[in-house]
C-alpha positions in Angstrom: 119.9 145.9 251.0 122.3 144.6 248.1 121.8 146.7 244.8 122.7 146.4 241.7 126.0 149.0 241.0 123.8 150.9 238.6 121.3 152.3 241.2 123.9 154.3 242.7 123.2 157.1 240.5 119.7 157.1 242.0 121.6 158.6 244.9 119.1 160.2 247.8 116.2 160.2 245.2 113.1 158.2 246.0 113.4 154.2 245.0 110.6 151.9 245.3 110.5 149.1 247.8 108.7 145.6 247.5 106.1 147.3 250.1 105.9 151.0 248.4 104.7 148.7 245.4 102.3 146.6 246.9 100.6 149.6 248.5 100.3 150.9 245.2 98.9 147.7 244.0 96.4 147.5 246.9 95.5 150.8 246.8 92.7 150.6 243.9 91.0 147.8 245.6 90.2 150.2 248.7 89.7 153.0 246.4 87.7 152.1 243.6 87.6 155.3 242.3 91.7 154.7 241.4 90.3 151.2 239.9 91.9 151.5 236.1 93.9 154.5 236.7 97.9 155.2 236.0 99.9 155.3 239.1 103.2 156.4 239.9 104.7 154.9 243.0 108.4 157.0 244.2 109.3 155.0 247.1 106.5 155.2 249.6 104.5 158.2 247.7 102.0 157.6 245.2 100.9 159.8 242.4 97.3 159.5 240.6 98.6 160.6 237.0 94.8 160.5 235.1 93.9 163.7 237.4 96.0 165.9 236.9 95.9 164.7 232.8 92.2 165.0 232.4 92.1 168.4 234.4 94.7 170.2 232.3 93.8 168.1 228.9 92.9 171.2 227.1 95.9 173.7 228.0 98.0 170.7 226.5 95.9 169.2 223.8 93.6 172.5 222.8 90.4 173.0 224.0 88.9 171.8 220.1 91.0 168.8 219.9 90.2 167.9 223.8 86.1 168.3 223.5 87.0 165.7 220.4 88.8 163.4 222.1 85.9 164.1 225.1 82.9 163.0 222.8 84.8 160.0 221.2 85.3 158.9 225.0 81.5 159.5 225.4 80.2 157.4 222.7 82.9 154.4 223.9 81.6 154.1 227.0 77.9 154.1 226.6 
């Protein structure tokens, strides 16, 4: 594969490929569950982002400032 110069720093670390991506893209319609979810995609690994977010929301965001943000999810999606 022919890469730009600039990827060289990327060195031995994970790149995506054209089929690492499509995966990816792919992926939600067999798990619907992922439907609407971030993903990350490292070359053939990929990464559901909202679980880990929403588990740890209040260590990071407080647990008063995460139940707000909780309810004013609630009453969006009715």
């Amino acid at each position: 594969m022919l890469l730009p110069k600039f990827l060289d720093i990327w060195g031995d670390l994970p790149a995506n490929e054209p089929i690492g991506v499509a995966r990816a893209l792919l992926l939600p319609a067999i798990k619907t569950d992922l439907n609407g979810k971030s993903l990350f995609v490292a070359g053939h690994s990929i990464v559901d982002f909202e679980e880990g977010l929403s588990r740890t929301q209040p260590e990071w965001m407080g647990k008063e400032l995460s139940d707000h943000v909780n309810e004013g999810q609630s009453r969006l999606i009715p």
